[in-house]
C-alpha positions as CSV (number, residue, x, y, z in Angstrom):
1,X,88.3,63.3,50.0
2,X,89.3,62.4,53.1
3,X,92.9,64.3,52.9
4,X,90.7,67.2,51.7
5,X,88.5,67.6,54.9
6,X,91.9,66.9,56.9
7,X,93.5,70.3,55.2
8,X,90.5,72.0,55.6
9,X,89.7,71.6,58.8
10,X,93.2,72.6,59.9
11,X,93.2,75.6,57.5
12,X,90.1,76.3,59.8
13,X,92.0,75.5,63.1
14,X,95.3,77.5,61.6
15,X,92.8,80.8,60.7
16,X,91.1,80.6,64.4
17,X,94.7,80.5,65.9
18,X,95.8,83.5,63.6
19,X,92.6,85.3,64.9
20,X,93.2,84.3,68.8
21,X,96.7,85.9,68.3
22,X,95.7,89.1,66.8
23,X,93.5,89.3,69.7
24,X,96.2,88.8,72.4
25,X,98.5,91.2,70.7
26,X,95.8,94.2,71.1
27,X,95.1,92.7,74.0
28,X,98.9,93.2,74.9
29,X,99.4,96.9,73.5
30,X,96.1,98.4,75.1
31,X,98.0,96.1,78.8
32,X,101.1,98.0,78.2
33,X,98.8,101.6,77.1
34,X,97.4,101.3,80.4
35,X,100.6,101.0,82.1
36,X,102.7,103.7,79.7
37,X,104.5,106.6,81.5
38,X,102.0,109.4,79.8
39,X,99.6,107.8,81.5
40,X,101.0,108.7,84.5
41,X,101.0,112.5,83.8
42,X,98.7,114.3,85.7
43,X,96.2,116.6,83.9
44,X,98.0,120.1,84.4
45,X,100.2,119.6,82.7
46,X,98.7,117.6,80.2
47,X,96.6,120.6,79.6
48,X,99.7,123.3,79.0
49,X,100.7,120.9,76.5
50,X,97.7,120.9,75.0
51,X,97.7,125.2,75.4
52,X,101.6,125.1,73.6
53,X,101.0,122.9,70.7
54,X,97.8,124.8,70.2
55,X,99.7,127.3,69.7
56,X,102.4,126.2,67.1
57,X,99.4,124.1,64.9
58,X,96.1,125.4,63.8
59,X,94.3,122.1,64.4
60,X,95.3,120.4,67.0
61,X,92.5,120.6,69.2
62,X,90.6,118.7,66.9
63,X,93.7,116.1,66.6
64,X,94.4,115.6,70.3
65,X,90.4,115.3,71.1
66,X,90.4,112.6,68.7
67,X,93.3,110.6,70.7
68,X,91.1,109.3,73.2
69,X,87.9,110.0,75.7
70,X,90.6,111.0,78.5
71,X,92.4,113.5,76.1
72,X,89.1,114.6,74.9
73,X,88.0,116.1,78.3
74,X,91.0,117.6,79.0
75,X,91.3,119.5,75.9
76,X,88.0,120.4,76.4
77,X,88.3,121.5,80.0
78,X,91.7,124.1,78.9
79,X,90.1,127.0,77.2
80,X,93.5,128.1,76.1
81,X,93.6,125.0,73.8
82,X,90.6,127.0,72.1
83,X,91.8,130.4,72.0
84,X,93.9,130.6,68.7
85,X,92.1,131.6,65.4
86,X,94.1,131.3,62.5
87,X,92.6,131.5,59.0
88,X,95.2,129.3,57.3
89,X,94.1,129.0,53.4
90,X,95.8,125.5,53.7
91,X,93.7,124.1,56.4
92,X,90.1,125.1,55.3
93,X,88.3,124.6,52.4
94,X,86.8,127.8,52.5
95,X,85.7,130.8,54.2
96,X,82.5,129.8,55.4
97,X,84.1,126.5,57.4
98,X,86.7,128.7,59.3
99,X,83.7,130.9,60.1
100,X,81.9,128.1,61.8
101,X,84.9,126.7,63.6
102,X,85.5,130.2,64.6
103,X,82.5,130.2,66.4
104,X,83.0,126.7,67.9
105,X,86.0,128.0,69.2
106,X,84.9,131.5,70.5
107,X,82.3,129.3,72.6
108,X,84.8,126.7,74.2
109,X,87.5,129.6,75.1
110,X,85.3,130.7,77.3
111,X,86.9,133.7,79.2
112,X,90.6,133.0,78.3
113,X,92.9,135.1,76.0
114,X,92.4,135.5,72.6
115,X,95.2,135.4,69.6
116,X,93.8,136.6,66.4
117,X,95.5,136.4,63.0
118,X,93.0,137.2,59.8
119,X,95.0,137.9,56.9
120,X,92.6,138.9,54.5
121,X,94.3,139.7,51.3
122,X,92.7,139.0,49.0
123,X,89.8,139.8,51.0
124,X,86.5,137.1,50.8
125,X,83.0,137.9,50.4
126,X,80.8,141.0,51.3
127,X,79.2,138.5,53.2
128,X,82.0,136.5,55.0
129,X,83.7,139.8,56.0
130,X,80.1,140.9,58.0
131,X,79.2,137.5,59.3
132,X,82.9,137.1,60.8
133,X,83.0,140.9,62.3
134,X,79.6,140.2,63.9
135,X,80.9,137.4,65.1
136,X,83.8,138.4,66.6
137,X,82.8,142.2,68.2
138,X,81.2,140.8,71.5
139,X,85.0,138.8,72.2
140,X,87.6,141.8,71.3
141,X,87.7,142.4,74.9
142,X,89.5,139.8,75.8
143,X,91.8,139.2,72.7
144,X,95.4,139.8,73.5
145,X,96.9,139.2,70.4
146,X,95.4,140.9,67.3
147,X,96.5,141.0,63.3
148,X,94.5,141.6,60.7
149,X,96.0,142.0,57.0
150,X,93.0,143.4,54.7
151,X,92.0,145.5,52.0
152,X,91.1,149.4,52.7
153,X,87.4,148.9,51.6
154,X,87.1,146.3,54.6
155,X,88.7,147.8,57.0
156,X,86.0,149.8,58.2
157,X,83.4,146.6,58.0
158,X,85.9,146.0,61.0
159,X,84.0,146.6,64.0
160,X,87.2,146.8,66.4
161,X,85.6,149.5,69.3
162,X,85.6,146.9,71.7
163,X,89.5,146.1,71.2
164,X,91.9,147.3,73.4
165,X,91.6,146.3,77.2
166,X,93.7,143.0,77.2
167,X,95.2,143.9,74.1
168,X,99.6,143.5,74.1
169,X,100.2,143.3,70.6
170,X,98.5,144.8,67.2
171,X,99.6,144.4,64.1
172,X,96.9,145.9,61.4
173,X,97.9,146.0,57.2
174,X,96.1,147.5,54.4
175,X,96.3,147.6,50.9
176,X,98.7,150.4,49.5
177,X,95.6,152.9,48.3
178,X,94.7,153.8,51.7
179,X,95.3,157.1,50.7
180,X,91.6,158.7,52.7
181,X,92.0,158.9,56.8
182,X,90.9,156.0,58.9
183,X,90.0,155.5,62.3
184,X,91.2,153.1,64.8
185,X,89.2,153.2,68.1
186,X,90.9,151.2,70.8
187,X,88.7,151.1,73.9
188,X,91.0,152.6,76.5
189,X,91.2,151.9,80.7
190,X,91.2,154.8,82.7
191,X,92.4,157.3,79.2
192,X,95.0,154.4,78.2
193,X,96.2,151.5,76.8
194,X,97.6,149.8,79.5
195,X,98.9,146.4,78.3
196,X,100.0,147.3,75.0
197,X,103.7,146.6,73.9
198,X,103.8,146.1,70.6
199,X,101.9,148.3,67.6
200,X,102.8,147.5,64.0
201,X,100.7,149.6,61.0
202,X,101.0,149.8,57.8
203,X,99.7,151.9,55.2
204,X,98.0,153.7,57.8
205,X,98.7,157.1,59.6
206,X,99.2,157.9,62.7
207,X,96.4,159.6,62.7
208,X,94.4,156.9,62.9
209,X,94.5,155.9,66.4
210,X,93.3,157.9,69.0
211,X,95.0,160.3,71.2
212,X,96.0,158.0,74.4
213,X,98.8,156.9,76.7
214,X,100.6,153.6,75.9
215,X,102.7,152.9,79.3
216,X,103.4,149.6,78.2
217,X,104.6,150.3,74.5
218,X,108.0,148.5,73.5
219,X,108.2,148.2,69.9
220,X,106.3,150.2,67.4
221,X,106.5,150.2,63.6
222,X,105.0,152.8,61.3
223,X,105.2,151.2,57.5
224,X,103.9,154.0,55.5
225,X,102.6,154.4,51.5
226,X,104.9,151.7,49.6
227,X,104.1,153.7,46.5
228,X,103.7,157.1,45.9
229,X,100.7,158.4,43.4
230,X,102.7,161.1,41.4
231,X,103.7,164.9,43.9
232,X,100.6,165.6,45.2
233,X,101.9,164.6,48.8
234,X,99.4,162.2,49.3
235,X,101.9,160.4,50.4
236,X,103.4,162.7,52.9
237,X,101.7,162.5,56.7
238,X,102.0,165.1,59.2
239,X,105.0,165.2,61.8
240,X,102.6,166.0,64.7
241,X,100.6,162.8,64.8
242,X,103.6,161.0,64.8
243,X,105.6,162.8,67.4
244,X,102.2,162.6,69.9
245,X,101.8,159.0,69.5
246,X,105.7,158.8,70.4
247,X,104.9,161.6,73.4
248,X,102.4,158.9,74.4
249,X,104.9,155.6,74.8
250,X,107.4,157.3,77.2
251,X,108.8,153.6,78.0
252,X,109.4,152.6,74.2
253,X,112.4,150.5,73.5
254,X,112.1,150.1,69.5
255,X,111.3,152.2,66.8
256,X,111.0,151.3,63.0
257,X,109.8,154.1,60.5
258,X,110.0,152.7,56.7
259,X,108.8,155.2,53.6
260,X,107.5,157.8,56.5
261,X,107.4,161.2,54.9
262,X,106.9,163.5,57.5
263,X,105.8,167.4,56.7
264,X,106.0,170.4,59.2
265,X,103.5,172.6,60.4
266,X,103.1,175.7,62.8
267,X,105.7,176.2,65.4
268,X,107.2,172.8,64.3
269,X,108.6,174.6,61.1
270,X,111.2,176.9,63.2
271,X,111.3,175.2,66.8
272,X,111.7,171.4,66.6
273,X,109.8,169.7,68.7
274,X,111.0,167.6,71.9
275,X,110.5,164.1,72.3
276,X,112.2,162.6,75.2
277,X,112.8,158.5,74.9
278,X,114.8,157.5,77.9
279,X,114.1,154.0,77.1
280,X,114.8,153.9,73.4
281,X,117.9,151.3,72.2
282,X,116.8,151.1,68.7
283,X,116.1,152.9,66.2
284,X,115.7,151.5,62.3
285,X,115.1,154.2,58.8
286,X,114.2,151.8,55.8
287,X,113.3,153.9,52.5
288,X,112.8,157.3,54.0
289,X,114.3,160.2,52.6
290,X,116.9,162.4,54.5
291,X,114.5,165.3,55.3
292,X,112.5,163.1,56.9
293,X,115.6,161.4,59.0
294,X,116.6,164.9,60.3
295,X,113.0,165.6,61.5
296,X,113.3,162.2,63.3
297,X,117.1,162.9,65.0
298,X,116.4,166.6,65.6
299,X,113.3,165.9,67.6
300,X,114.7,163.0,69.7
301,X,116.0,162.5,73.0
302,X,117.5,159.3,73.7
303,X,120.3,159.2,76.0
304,X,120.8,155.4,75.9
305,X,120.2,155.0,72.1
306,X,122.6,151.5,71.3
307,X,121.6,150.9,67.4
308,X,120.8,152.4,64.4
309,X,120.2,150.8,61.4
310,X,119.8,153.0,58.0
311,X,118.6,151.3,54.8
312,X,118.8,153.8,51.6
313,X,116.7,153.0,48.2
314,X,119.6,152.5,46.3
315,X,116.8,153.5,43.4
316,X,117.3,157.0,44.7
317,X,121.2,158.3,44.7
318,X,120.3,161.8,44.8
319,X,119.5,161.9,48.2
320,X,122.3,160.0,49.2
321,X,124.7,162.8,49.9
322,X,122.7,164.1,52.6
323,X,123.7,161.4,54.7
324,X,125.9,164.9,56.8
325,X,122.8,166.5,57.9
326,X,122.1,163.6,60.3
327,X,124.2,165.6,62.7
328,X,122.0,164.7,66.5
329,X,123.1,164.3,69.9
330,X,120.8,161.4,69.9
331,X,123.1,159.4,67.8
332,X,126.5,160.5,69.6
333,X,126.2,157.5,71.8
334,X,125.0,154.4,69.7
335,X,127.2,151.4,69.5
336,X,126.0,149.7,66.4
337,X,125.3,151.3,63.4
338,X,123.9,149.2,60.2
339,X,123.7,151.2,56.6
340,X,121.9,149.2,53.6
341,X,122.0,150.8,50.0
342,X,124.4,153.5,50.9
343,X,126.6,154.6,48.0
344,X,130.3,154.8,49.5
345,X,132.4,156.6,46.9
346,X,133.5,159.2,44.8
347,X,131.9,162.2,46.5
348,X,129.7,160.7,48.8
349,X,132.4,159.0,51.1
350,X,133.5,162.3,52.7
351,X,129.7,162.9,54.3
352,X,130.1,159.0,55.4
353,X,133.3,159.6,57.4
354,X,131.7,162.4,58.5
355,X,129.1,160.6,59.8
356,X,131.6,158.2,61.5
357,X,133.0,160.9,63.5
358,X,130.5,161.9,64.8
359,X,130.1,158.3,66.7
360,X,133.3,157.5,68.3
361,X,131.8,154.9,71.0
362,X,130.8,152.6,68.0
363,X,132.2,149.3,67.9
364,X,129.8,147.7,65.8
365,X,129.8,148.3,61.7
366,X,127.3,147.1,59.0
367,X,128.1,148.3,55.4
368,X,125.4,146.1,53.7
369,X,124.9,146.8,49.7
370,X,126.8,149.5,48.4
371,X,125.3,150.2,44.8
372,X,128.8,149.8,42.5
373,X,131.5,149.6,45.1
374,X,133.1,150.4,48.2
375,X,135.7,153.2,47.9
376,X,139.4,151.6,48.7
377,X,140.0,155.2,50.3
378,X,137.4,154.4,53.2
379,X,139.9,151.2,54.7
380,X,142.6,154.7,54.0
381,X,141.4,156.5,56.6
382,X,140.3,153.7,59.0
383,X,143.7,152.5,58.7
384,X,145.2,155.9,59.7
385,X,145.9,157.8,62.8
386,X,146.7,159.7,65.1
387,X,142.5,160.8,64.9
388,X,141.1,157.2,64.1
389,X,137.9,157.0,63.5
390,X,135.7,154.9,65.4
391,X,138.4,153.5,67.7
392,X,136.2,151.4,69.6
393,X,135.2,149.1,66.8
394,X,136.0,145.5,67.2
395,X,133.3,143.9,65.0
396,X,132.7,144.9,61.4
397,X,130.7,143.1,59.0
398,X,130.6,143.9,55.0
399,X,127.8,142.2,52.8
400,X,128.0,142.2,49.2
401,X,130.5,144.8,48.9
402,X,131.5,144.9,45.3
403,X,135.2,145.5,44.2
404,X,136.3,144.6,48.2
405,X,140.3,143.5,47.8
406,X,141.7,141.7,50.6
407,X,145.0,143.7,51.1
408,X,142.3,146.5,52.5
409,X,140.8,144.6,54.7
410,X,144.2,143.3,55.6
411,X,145.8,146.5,56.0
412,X,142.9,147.9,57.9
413,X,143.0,144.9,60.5
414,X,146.7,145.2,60.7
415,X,146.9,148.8,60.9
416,X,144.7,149.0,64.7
417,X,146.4,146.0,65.7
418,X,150.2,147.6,65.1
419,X,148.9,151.0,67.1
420,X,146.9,149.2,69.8
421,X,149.6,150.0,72.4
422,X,150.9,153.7,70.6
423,X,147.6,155.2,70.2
424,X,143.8,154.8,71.0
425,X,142.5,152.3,69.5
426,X,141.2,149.0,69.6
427,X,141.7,145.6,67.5
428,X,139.1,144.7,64.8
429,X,138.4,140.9,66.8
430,X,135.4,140.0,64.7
431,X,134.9,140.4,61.0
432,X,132.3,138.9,58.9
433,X,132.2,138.8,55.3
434,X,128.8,138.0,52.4
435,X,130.0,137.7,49.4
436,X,128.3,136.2,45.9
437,X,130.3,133.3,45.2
438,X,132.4,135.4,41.9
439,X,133.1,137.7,44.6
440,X,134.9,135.8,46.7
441,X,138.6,136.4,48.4
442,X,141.6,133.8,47.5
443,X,142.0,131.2,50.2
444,X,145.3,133.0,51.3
445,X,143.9,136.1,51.7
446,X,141.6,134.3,53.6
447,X,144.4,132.6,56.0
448,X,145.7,135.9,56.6
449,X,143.0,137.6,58.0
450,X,142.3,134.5,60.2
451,X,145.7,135.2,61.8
452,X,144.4,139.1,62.5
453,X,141.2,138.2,64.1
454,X,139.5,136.0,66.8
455,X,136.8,135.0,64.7
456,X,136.5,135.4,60.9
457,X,132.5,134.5,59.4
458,X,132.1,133.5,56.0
459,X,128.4,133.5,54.9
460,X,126.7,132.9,51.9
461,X,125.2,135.8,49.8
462,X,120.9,135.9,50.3
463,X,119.5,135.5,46.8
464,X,118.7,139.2,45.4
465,X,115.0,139.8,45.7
466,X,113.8,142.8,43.2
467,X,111.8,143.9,46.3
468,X,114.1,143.4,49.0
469,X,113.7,147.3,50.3
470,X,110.2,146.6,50.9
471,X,109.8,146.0,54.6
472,X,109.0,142.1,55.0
473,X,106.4,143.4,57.7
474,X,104.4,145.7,54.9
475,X,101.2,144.0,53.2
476,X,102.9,144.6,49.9
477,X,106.2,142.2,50.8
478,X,104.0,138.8,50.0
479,X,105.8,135.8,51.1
480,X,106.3,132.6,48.6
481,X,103.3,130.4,48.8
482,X,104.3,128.0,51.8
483,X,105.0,124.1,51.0
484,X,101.1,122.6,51.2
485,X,100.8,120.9,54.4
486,X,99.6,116.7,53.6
487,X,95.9,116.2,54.0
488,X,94.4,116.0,57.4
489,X,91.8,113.7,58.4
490,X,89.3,116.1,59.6
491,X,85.5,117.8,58.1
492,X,87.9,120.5,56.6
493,X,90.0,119.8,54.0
494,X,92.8,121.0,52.5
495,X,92.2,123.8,49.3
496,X,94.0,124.1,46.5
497,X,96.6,126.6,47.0
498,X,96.4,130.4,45.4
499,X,99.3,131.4,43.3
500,X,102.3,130.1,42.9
501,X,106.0,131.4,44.5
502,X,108.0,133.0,42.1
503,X,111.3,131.1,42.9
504,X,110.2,127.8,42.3
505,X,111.9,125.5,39.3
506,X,108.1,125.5,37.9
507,X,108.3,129.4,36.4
508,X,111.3,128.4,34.5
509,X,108.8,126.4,32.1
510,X,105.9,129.0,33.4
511,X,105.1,132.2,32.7
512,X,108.5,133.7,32.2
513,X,109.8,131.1,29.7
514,X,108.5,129.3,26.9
515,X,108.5,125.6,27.5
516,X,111.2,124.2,25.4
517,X,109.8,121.0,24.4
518,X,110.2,119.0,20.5
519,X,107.3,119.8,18.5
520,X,105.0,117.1,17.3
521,X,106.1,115.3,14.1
522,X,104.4,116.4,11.1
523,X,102.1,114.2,9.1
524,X,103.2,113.4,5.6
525,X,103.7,110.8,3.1
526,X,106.6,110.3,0.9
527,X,110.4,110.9,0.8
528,X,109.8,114.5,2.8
529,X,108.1,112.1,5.9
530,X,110.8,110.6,6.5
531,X,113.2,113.1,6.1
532,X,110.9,115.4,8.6
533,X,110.8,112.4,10.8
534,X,114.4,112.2,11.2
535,X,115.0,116.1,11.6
536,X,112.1,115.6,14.5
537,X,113.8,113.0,16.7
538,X,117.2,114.9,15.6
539,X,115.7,118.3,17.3
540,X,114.3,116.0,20.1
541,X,117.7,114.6,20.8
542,X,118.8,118.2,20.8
543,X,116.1,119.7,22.7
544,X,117.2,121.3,26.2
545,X,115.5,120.7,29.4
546,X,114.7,122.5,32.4
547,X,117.9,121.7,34.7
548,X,120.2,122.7,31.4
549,X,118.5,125.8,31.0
550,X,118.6,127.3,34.5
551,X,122.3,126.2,34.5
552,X,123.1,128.0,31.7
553,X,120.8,130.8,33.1
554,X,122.9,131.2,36.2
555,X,126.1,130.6,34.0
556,X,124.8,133.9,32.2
557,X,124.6,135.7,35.1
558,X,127.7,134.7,36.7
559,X,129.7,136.2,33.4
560,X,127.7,139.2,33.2
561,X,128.4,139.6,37.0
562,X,132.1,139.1,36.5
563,X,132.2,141.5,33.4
564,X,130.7,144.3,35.5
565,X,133.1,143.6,38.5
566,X,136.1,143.7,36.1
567,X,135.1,146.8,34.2
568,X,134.4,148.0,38.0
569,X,137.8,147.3,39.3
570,X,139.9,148.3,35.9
571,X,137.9,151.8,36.4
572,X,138.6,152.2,40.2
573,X,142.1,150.9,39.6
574,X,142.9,153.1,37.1
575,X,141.6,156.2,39.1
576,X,143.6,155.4,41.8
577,X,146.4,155.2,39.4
578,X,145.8,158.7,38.5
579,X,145.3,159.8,41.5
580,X,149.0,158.6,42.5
């Protein structure tokens, strides 16, 4: 008993020591907390931290304020910390709880700058949609950054009158049957925009917006119907909407126009109309038809125009040839020039080199996609002189150019290198190549062209996306589902997430394939049992998984890829042969 009560009490005596030095040690860490160098930072610039990671993560407000009392008046006392609302499906647990934190957050901005971003496809409630537009209408004045993605019927539940004074970017997305006209009032300061510089819409005409001055207009993008509803020309907008609202942005740097099908009317029809762009250095065609292009080039005048980039529905080779009638003194000048989708042979390469003439200060060229192949006959006649073509070009790049042999490249690059000092013409210093990996050139191919260039880029091939000629800024492109963030410790938590990407490893066993899993064994008695037991673990020994099946997936595809590229070649060989 008496060893007992000796044990015990210095298991007692042994606990309070533990307890003592659990004690000093937070005694220690809050010492050395007192003491620690961001301690020593003074609160200005504790609060533009606060105002930039506010600005990269949806709650961190809430996370800094729960840091410590100092943090929490800071952060409460820097408005900007407050000025960011974000509906993130991944943060909120519904509708209703971004709601109220939107209006904590309206409250706390006080006067500060507001950055909107409400993507509202699907779009909520009837209810949600009014309480949040009430909500919001008495602070559009001061937001400065603005974009709403959300369905046509909601649009106009969208009271957005008061938007527009501090306003320097807008980016507003419907759904693809906003076929009826819509209006956009901006409120305007002295019959203008005046902070504007960036305007993004989609599914939505031109029409839309008020006629006003944008001095401050940069970059604008018109996304227009992403499908069309049979040839009633619903689809197709007016050209004079669109050449006032580029009247309007005199100062306008960048200019995107994706499935924009323009139609003429009145003096338009014989006299095209002029639309000076000093300013312009960009100017990007995805989707659009030819007609429409020519409207585009005939109107404009842009002196300093330095890029265009021209991306063809490769769905649509009829209107491919026209690629000749793009004849503008607009483009005489530009120094890069990017075509996507274009198809480069047979009868259509003539209009291309065409086109080529016609821009003789280009030393930048994209080929990007040419449905079946690039014509060997093009690296002909860029390989011959005395008239080069393009004789400024030092920088090409090819992507995903079927049937590509290195002795054309090679020739090509050796060719302007050999005449450098006889003729006009400059080196080829930069070439970079995308090719699927059946595609790609031998390694001393490869070493060759390394000794014909300064620098020589090998990238790999983006995955083919059955949508990829839908703008990535439309409504319609809808991005994968984004990796779900881990849960945060605050009052809202994190929802399940809608839908599911279509590239992840879970559709091969999803929607688009049956699950290939061993079927249950089957209950008998007898002989037949066991002989069905057998066959059973037999097939489940045999039974393929879900890595073995997307191997030999992408082993399908790789020889069905290298069928068609051989049948290709032997064709375009064998019509050169003839041709000899």
């Amino acid at each position: 008993m008496a060893h007992s009560s000796e044990i015990a009490a210095l298991d007692a005596k042994r606990l309070q020591l533990a307890r003592d030095l659990d004690l000093l040690d937070k005694q220690r860490a809050h010492a050395l907390a007192r003491i620690a160098p961001i301690r020593r930072i003074v609160d200005d610039i504790l609060a533009y931290i606060f105002e930039l990671g506010a600005a990269d993560e949806v709650l961190f407000p809430e996370k800094v304020s729960a840091v410590s009392r100092h943090w929490r008046n800071v952060v409460l006392q820097t408005p900007n910390a407050w000025s960011n609302l974000i509906w993130d499906r991944r943060a909120f647990v519904s509708f209703g709880a971004f709601t109220r934190r939107a209006a904590v957050l309206l409250e706390r901005s006080q006067a500060a700058s507001l950055t909107i971003l409400l993507d509202l496809l699907p779009s909520p409630l009837d209810a949600d949609v009014h309480q949040l537009s009430d909500l919001l209408h008495p602070h559009l004045a001061r937001c400065a950054v603005f974009h709403l993605h959300i369905d046509t019927n909601w649009l106009s539940v969208m009271s957005l009158s008061t938007l527009g004074p501090n306003l320097r970017e807008i980016d507003i997305r419907t759904s693809h049957n906003n076929l009826a006209a819509t209006s956009l009032s901006l409120s305007e300061v002295d019959g203008c925009v005046p902070w504007l510089q960036t305007l993004i819409l989609s599914n939505l005409p031109p029409s839309s917006l008020a006629p006003t001055r944008y001095p401050s207009l940069r970059n604008l993008q018109l996304h227009g119907t992403q499908w069309q509803f049979g040839n009633d020309g619903s689809h197709e907008w007016p050209w004079q909407t669109t050449a006032s609202l580029l009247d309007s942005s005199p100062n306008l740097q960048s200019l995107t126009l994706n499935r924009m099908e323009f139609i003429l009317d009145g003096a338009e029809l014989l006299t095209p109309r002029k639309i000076v762009l000093k300013s312009l250095k960009s100017l990007t065609f995805e989707c659009m038809e030819t007609r429409s292009i020519a409207i585009v080039l005939e109107s404009l005048e842009a002196p300093f125009l330095k890029s265009l980039k021209m991306r063809y529905d490769p769905t649509k080779m009829g209107d491919h040839w026209c690629i000749h009638r793009l004849e503008a003194p607009c483009i005489v000048g530009i120094e890069e020039l990017e075509v996507e989708g274009y198809a480069i042979y047979g009868s259509n390469l003539p209009w291309f080199l065409r086109t080529l003439s016609m821009v003789p200060r280009l030393t930048k060229l994209t080929i990007a996609n040419p449905p079946l192949f690039l014509d060997s006959r093009f690296f002909d006649i860029m390989s011959t002189g005395p008239n080069w073509l393009v004789p400024r070009l030092n920088d090409l790049h090819l992507t995903a150019c079927a049937n590509l042999h290195g002795q054309d490249l090679i020739r090509l690059l050796r060719a302007r290198s050999v005449h450098l000092t006889s003729g006009g013409v400059s080196p080829i210093r930069s070439v970079t190549l995308k090719t699927p990996p059946w595609n790609m050139l031998e390694e001393d191919v490869l070493s060759v062209i390394r000794l014909n260039v300064e620098e020589l880029h090998l990238l790999p091939l983006d995955p083919y996306l059955s949508d990829r000629f839908m703008a990535p800024t439309s409504p319609m492109f809808r991005v994968a589902t984004p990796t779900p963030l881990p849960p945060i410790d605050h009052a809202w938590d994190v929802p399940p997430l809608l839908g599911t990407p279509f590239h992840t490893d879970e559709n091969v066993n999803g929607v688009f394939m049956p699950p290939l899993q061993p079927q249950p064994n089957a209950v008998s008695t007898g002989t037949s049992s066991t002989r069905r037991s057998s066959l059973s673990r037999a097939r489940s020994r045999r039974s393929v998984g879900p890595e073995a099946v997307k191997s030999i997936t992408n082993m399908l595809l790789i020889a069905s890829a290298t069928a068609l590229m051989t049948s290709v070649t032997c064709y375009h060989l064998f019509s050169r042969h003839v041709r000899t």
